[in-house]
C-alpha distance (Angstrom), angle and dihedral (degrees) to the residues before:
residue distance angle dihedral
X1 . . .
X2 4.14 . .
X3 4.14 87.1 .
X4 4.04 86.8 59.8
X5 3.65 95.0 65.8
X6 3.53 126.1 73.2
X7 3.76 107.1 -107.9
X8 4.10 93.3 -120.5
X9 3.93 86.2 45.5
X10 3.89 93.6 55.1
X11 3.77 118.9 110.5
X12 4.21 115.0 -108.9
X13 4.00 93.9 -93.5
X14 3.61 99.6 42.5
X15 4.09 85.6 47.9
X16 4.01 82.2 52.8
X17 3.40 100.0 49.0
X18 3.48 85.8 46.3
X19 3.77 88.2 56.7
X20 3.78 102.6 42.1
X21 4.05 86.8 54.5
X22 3.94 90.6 51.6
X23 4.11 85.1 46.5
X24 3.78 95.0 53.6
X25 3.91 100.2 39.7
X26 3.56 80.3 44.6
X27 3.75 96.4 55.0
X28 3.82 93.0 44.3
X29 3.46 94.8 57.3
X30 3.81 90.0 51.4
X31 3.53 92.1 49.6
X32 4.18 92.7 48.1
X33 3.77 81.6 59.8
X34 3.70 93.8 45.4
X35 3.90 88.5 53.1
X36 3.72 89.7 45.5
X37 4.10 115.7 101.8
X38 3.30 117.7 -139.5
X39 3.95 139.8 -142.7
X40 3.29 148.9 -74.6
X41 4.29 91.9 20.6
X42 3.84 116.8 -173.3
X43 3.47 120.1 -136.1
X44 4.04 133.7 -169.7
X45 4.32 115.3 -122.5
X46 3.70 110.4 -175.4
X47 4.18 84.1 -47.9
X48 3.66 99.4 -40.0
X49 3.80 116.0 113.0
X50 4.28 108.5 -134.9
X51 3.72 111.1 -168.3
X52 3.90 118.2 -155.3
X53 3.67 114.9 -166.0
X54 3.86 88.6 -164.6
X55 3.92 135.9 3.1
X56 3.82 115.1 -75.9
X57 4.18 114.6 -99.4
X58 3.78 95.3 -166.3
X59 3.53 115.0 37.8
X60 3.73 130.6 176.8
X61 3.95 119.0 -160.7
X62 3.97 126.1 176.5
X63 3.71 123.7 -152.3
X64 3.76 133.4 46.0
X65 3.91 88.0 -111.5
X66 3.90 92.6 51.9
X67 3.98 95.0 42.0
X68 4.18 85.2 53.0
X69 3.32 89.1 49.3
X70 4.11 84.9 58.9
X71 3.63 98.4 29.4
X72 4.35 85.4 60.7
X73 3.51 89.9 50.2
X74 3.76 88.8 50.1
X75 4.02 94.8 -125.0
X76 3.71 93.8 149.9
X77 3.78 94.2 122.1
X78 3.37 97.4 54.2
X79 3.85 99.0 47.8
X80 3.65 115.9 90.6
X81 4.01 85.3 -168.8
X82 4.05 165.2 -50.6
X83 3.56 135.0 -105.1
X84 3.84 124.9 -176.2
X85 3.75 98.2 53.8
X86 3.32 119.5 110.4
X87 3.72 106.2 20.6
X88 3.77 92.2 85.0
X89 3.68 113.0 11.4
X90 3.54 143.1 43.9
X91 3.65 110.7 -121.7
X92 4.13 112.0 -136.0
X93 3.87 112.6 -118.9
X94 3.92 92.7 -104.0
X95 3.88 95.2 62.5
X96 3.83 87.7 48.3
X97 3.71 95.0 54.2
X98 3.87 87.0 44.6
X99 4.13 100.7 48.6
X100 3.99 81.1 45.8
X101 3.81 103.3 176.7
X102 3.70 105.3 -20.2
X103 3.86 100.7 137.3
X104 4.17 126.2 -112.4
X105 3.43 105.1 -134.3
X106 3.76 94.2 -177.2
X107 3.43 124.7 13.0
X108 4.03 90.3 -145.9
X109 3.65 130.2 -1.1
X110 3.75 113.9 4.0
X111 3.38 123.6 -132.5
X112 4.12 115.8 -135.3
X113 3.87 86.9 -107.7
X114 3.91 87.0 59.0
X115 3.74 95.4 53.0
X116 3.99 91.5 44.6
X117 4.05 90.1 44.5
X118 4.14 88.6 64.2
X119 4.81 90.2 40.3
X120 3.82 80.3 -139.1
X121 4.05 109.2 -168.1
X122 3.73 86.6 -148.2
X123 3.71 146.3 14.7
X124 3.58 135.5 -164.7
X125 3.43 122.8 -164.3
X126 4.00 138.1 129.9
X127 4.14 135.6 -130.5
X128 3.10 102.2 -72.1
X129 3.82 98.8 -2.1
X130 3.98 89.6 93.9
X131 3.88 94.1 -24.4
X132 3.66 141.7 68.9
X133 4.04 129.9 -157.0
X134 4.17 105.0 -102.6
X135 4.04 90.4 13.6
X136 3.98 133.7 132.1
X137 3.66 81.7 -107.0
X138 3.49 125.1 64.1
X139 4.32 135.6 97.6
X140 3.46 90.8 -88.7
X141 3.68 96.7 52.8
X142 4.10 90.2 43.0
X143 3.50 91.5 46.9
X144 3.79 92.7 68.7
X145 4.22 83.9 63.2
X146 4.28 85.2 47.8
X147 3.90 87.0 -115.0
X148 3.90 106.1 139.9
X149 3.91 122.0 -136.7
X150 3.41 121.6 -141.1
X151 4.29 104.9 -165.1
X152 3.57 118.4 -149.7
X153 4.25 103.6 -107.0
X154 3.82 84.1 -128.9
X155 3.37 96.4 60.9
X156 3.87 102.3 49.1
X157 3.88 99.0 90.1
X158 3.54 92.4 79.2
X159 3.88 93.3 71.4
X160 3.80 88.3 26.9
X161 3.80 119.8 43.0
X162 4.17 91.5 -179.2
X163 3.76 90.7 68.3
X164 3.95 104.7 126.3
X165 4.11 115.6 -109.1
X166 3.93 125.3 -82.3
X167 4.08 110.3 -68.4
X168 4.17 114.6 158.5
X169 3.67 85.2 -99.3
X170 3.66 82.6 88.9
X171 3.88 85.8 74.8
X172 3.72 90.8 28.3
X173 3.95 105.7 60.2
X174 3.85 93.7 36.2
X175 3.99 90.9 57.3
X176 3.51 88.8 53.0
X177 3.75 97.4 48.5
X178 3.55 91.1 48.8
X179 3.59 86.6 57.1
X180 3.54 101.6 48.6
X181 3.44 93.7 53.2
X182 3.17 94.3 54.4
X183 3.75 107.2 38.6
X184 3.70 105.8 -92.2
X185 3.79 106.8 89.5
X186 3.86 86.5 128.9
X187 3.65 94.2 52.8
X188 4.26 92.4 40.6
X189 3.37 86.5 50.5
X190 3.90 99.4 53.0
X191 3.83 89.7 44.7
X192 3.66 93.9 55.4
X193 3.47 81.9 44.8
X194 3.99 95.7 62.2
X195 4.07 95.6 39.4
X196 3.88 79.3 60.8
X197 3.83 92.2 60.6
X198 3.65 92.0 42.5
X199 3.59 91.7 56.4
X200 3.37 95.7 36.6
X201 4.30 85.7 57.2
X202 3.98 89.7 63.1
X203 3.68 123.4 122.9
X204 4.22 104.4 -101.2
X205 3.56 110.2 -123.7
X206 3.24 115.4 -112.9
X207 3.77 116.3 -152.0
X208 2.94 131.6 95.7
X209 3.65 108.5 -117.3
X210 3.62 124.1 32.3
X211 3.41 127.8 -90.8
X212 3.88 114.2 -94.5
X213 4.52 99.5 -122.0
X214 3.48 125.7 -177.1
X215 3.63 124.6 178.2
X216 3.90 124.9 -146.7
X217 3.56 107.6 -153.9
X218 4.08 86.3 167.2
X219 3.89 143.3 -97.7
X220 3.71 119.2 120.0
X221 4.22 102.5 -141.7
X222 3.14 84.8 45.8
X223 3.35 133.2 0.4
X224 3.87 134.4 -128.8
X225 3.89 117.1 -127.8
X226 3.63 145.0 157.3
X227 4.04 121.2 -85.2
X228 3.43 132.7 -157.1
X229 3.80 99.8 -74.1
X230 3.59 97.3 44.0
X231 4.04 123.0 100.4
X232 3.49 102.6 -115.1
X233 3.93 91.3 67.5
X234 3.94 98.1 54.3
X235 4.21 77.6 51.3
X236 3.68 95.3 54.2
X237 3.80 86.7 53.9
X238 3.28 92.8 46.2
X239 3.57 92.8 62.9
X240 4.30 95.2 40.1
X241 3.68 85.2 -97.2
X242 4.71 120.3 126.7
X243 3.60 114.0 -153.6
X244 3.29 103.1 -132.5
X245 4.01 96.7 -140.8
X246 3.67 87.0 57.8
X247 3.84 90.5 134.0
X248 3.74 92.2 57.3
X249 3.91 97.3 122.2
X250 3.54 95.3 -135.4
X251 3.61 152.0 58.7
X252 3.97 95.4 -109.8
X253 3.56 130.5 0.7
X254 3.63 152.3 117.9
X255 3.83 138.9 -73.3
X256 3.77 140.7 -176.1
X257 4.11 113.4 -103.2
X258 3.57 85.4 -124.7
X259 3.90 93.1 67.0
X260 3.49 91.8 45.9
X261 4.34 99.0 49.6
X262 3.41 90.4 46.2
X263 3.86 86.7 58.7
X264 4.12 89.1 58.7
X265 3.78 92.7 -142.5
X266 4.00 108.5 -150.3
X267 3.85 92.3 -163.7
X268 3.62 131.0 42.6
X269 3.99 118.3 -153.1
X270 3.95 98.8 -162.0
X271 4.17 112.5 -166.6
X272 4.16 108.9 -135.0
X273 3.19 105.6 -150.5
X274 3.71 87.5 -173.7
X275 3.81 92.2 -122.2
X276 3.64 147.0 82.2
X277 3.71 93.5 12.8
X278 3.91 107.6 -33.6
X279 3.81 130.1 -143.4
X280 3.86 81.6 -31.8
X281 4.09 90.1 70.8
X282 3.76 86.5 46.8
X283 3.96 101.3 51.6
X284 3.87 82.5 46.5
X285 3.96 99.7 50.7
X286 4.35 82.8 44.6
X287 3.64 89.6 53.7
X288 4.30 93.4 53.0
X289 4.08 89.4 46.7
X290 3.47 111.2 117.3
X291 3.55 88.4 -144.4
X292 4.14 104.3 29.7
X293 3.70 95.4 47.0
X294 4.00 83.9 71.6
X295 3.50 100.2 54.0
X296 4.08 121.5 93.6
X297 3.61 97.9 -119.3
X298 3.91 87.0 58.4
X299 3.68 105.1 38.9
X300 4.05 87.1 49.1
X301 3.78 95.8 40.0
X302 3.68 89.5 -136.1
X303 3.58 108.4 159.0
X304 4.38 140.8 102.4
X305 3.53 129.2 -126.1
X306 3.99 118.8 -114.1
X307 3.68 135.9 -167.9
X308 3.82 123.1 -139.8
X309 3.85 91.0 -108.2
X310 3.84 87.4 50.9
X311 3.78 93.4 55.8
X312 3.49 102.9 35.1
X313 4.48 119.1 61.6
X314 3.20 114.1 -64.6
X315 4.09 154.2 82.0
X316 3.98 94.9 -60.8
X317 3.51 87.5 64.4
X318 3.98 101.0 77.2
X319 4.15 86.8 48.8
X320 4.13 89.0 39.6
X321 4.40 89.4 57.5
X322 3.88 92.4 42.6
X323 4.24 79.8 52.7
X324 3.73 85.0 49.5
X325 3.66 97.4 41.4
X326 3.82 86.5 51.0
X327 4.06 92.9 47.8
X328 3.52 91.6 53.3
X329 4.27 93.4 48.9
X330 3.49 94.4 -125.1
């Protein structure tokens, strides 16, 4: 056996054998500390710097887009729970299975007494995504109980009105925050990677103008819709599409139906809430406006079906532009 002879005694191959083994356990324990992230990590929250010395062991995140943005980085062990669930959507069977048991501790907007009850060591959230401007809930108020708030990149223009226009690096650079902070920049970094390519794969439209988009988030005085600095426009581009309330100063908001049909929108994106009569209640309340009934989009009924965690920042979006690109027969 080689481990019987003296290691000066042993012939030329065995001492090269010998060698190449020491080289290649050698190298993988170089590269399992070249995979390895290291602490404290830095990350950027609407401007503020938060520091985290190690990754968070009892995390609370609000929103079905935030908590997929955990559940794909498979952070379910270190989240103590969710809030903003259930009070407004119906959650698909495969995001059930995934949360498991993690608790709800308020089915929409916590209260500050539901984010204590849980002693989270983090919480990620957004303005108005879980949090309101001059509410109980907020990073400054949390900060006084040393919990750090991460805020949903989307959100940020409405404390900061210089925050550059919707791009997919609204999904992008949150994924990868979440995963430094907790460990997984590496594997963030490689998923972003991939929805890149898959993207990238799409059919390029081929008109010459872009497609006229409007989303109908809902509201039937006026109706709710995404601005320029909300996700769903950097989609439409993706996809050769132009929402046509792209000057809506915001991230979310609402309009007047006038604005909107004199804008001719050629494509509808309709938000299924999954309840109470879905995108299909929508598309019929369009076609009986005295005004919407007009437009292109409506008399054509050319438009796709979105859920809130397709719409809002998040993993569903890559799948929810390949349904769009697919809607609009690119």
């Amino acid at each position: 056996m080689l481990n019987s002879v003296p290691l000066f005694k042993q012939r030329p191959v065995q001492l090269a054998l010998h060698r190449a083994a020491s080289a290649i356990l050698l190298g993988l324990g170089l590269g399992c500390m070249a995979q390895a992230q290291t602490f404290p990590v830095t990350v950027d929250s609407c401007g503020e710097k938060l520091v985290f010395n190690a990754s968070p062991k009892a995390a609370m995140i609000h929103d079905l887009n935030m908590t997929d943005m955990a559940l794909a980085l498979k952070l379910q062990s270190q989240m103590a729970a969710v809030s903003g669930i259930t009070g407004w959507y119906k959650p698909t069977p495969e995001f059930k299975k995934a949360l498991g048991s993690i608790p709800e501790v308020a089915p929409k907007q916590p209260t500050l007494e539901n984010v204590l009850s849980v002693k989270p060591d983090f919480f990620f959230a957004g303005w108005n995504y879980g949090m309101k401007v001059g509410g109980d809930v907020t990073p400054a108020t949390l900060k006084k109980y040393n919990i750090p708030t991460l805020v949903l990149s989307e959100s940020c223009v409405h404390i900061d009105k210089t925050r550059p226009r919707a791009s997919m690096d609204l999904l992008y650079t949150d994924f990868i925050k979440l995963g430094t902070i907790f460990g997984k920049q590496a594997q963030a970094t490689a998923q972003v990677a991939d929805w890149k390519k898959q993207l990238a794969a799409l059919p390029k439209p081929g008109g010459k103008e872009p497609v006229r988009m409007f989303l109908f988030d809902s509201g039937e005085d006026k109706p709710f819709t995404a601005g320029r600095f909300a996700i769903p426009t950097a989609m439409m581009e993706t996809v050769g599409g132009r929402n046509v309330m792209e000057d809506l100063d915001t991230s979310w908001g609402t309009v007047s139906w006038e604005a909107v049909a004199a804008r001719n929108p050629e494509f509808l994106v309709l938000l299924d809430y999954a309840n109470d009569g879905g995108a299909e209640k929508l598309l019929k309340f369009l076609q009986a406006h005295p005004l919407m009934r007009h437009t292109d989009a409506v008399k054509n009924r050319r438009f796709v079906a979105l859920r809130y965690e397709e719409l809002t920042p998040g993993p569903a979006n890559i799948t929810a532009i390949e349904k769009m690109a697919k809607a609009l027969k690119l």
